[in-house]
C-alpha positions as CSV (number, residue, x, y, z in Angstrom):
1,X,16.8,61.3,21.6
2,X,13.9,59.5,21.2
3,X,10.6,58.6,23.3
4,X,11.1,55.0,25.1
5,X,8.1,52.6,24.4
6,X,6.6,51.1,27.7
7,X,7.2,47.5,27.7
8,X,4.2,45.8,26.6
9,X,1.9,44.5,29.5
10,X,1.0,41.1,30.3
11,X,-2.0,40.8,28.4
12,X,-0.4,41.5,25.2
13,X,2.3,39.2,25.8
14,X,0.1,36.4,26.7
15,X,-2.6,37.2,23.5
16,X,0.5,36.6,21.3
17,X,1.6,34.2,22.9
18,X,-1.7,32.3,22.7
19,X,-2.0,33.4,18.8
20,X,1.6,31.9,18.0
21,X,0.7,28.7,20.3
22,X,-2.7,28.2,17.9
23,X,-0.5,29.0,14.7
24,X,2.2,26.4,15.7
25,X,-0.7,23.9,16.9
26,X,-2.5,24.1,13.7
27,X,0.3,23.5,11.9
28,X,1.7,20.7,13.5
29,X,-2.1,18.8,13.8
30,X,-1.9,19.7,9.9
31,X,1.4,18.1,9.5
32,X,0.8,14.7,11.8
33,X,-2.6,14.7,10.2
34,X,-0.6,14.5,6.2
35,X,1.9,12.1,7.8
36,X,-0.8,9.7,9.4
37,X,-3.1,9.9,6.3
38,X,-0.2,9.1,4.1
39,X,0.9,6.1,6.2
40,X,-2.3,4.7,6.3
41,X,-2.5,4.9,2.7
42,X,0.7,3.5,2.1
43,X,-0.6,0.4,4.2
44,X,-3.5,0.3,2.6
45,X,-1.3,0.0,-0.6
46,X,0.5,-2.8,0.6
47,X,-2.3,-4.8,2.1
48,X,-3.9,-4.5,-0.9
49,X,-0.7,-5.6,-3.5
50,X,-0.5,-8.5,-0.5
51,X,-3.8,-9.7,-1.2
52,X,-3.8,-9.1,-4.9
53,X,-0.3,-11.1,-5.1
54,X,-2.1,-14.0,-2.9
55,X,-4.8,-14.0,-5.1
56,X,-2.5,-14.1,-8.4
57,X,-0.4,-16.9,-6.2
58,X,-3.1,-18.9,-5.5
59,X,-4.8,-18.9,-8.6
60,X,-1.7,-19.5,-10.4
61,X,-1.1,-22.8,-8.3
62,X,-4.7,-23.6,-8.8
63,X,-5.3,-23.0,-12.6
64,X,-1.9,-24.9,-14.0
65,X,-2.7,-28.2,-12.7
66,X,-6.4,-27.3,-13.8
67,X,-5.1,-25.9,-17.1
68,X,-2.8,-29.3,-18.2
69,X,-5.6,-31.9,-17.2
70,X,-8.3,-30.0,-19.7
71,X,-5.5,-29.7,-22.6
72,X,-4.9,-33.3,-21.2
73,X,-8.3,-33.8,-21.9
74,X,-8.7,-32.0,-25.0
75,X,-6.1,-33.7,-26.2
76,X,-7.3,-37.6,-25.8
77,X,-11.0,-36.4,-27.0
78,X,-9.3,-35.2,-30.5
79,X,-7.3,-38.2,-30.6
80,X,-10.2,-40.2,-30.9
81,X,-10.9,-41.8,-27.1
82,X,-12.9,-42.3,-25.3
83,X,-12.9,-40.2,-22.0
């Protein structure tokens, strides 16, 4: 038969233990590190299609009335009046 090992002493346990403990921590700050930088992104995406719809919205509402009363305009000056 063969030679039993000694079971390994304290230290070693506890230095593996540590090592697997700083693999698993790195990997999980890695991982909520990806998550958070992709959810800020995402809301940074959507703050910035909210702003850039508000801005088509607004301008929109704004530039049609604006729009008809210079064609408006347009129009009576070719016609011949006086504006």
């Amino acid at each position: 038969m063969g030679e039993v090992e000694p079971p390994p002493s304290a230290g070693d346990v506890a230095k593996a233990a540590g090592t697997m403990a700083r693999i698993l921590g790195g990997a999980l700050a890695l991982l909520s590190g990806v998550l958070l930088g992709g959810a800020v992104l995402l809301l940074m995406i959507t703050v910035l299609g909210v702003i850039v719809w508000g801005a088509w919205t607004i301008s929109w509402v704004l530039g049609l009335p604006i729009t008809v009363l210079v064609l408006y305009l347009l129009l009576r000056l070719f016609q011949g009046e006086k504006i």
